[in-house]
Every structure is written in C-alpha cells, then in structure tokens.
C-alpha positions, 0 to 999 in steps of 0.5 A: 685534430691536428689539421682542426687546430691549426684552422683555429689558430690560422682564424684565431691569428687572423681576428687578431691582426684584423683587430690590431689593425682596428685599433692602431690605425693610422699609426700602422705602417701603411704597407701592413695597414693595406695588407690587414684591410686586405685580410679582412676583406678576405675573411668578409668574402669567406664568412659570406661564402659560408652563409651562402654554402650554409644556406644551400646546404640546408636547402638540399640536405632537407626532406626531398620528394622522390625524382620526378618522372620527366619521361616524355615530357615535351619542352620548347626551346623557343629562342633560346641560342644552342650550340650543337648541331640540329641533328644531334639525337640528344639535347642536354638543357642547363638549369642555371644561376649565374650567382650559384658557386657550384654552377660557376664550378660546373662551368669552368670545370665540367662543361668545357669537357663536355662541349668537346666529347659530346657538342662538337662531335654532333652527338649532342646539342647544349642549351641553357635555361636561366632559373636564378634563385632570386631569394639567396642571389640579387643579381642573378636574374639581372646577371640573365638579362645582361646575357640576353641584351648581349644576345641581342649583339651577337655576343650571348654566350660570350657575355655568359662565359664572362659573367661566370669568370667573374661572379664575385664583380658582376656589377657594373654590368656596363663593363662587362659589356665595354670588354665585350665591345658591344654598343654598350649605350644599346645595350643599357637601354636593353637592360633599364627597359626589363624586356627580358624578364617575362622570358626568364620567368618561363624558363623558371617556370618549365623548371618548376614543371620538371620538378627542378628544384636547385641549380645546377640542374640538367634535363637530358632529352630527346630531340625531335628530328622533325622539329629542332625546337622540341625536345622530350625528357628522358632523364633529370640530373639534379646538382654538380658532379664529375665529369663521368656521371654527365657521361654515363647519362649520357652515353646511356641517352645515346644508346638508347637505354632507359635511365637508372631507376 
C-alpha cells in the first residue's frame, strides 16, 4: 500500500505544479516555469504511452485463437536484406513495427545477444518483415519505407537501428537521413513517390497467412540449401521475451527436434 501511495501523491504533486505553473505564468520565475513545462510534457508522453499499453494490452489479453500450425509452410524472402550467412540452417524472420515499445525493447535489448550467439556464428540468418500496425501508429508504415529508401543507399539496416534508437523523434525523416549521410534529396524523392509501399503490404500479408497477429512476432524456419531465398516454417514465436526463450527455440530448430506443443 505504501509503494501505491506514494505514486499517488508523486502524480498528485505533479498535477499540482503543472497546474501552478498554468495559473502564474509569466509571473513564475522562468527557470521553474521551464522546468513545469517540462513536467508536463513528461506526463503528456506518460499518459500517451498508457493509452498505448492500455490499447495493446486489450488487444492481446482478448479471446485468441489456438497458435497456428506454420509446420512447412514455405515464404519467400524476396529482396529482403539478410544478415547471416546463406548457408545458415535456420532462418529466424522478425515481424516488426518501428512504432511498437515492445519491438523498440526487443531490439535494444534481445536482438544484439542474438546476432552474436547465433548470426555471427553461422548458425542462423536474421531478416525482418515490416508489418506496422497502422490503426494505433501513424508513422509506422512511413518509418518502413524510410528504412527501405535508405536501403536503396546502402544504409537499411543503419537506418533501421536509427529509427529504433529514436522512436518518440521519427519525424523529420530528412534528418535522420542527413546523420546518415545519404543524398538526402534521393532519398525525399524515394519517399514522396510511396514506391515501397505495395511491398510492405506483402509483407503484412505473409503475416496474416502465418496467423501473425501483434508484434513483435518471430517465424523460425528452415532454410532451403538449394535456394537461399526459400524458407519453411518450423515454429511461431508470438510477442517479446527474454533471451532464452529465443534460444531455446532455437537450439531446438538446430537440433533438429520438433517445437513444443
């Protein structure tokens, strides 16, 4: 009760000078009347990050239907960049929103871990599939197609780690691509002309046929040694978690044994 309390008074508190510094204005010292406005941007960003979690939340705490069986079931990976080597046995593919917190988590935390026991090793080839959820994040399918113009400059999974080091400033996209160092007038015109956008929409769609609901989701597959651009489902991995559920999948893929039921 104590901890409970104290969020209270500490939201209590914040209202309070938020509402102070409404209310004095210009007659508020302007070092404090800086340091309220920033307050209550904070708590504008706190509220909205709720909304977001509370949206989210609902979305996955309702009636689900049993995993899908994505046991063989082939995708083609197209022109999608992969990191790994072609002869990797496993291919782990990324279902991802560039606007989603808990893909932002997944990225700075999970993935660096994996790329080194897995990616680099040979063991296993990485590719990411954009799927933004559109209804809840507005830039996100515009955040998929900056990373793709970037593509186009040599700099796709540069622009990709920038954009999740950065997901409450995606906007101007300009600037991300100045820090980049792209042409960054090609790079405009790549986005204005929406060329990348009928790919993404395949990419949601091979989301919808593996029953791919939320992200991030992840489809451990097998490669095809005799065509690198072909994969088979093995298993579904739905939503973030520690390190070693993604190993355990994983380990398990290489060996060779079938996923848990």
């Amino acid at each position: 009760m104590t901890g409970g309390i104290g969020r209270i008074g500490c939201a209590a508190l914040l209202t309070g000078l938020v509402a102070a510094g409404s209310v004095f204005g210009q007659q508020t010292d302007p070092k404090l009347w800086d340091e309220i406005q920033a307050l209550k941007k904070g708590q504008e960003e706190i509220k909205r990050q709720l909304q977001e979690l509370k949206i989210l939340i609902q979305t996955r705490t309702a009636a689900q239907p049993a995993a899908p069986d994505v046991h063989n079931v082939p995708v083609d990976l197209g022109s999608h960049p992969v990191k790994g080597e072609s002869a990797a046995k496993i291919t782990l593919i990324e279902f991802s929103d560039y606007q989603c917190p808990y893909c932002g988590r997944y990225t700075r935390d999970i993935e660096p871990q994996l790329q080194k026991e897995y990616v680099e090793t040979g063991k296993v080839r990485y590719v990411f599939f954009d799927m933004p959820l559109q209804t809840i994040h507005a830039s996100a399918l515009k955040a998929a197609e900056a990373v793709r113009c970037a593509g186009e400059q040599g700099k796709y999974w540069e622009m990709h780690d920038r954009l999740f080091a950065n997901q409450q400033a995606l906007e101007p996209w300009s600037g991300h691509a100045a820090a980049l160092k792209l042409d960054v007038a090609a790079f405009g015109s790549c986005m204005a002309s929406g060329k990348f956008a009928a790919a993404i929409q395949a990419d949601v769609a091979t989301a919808q046929k593996l029953g791919v609901n939320g992200t991030p989701s992840f489809l451990v597959a097998a490669s095809d040694p005799g065509n690198p651009g072909q994969v088979k489902g093995i298993t579904l991995i739905r939503g973030a978690m520690p390190f070693a559920g993604y190993k355990q999948e994983l380990d398990r893929a290489l060996a060779g044994d079938k996923p848990a039921e």
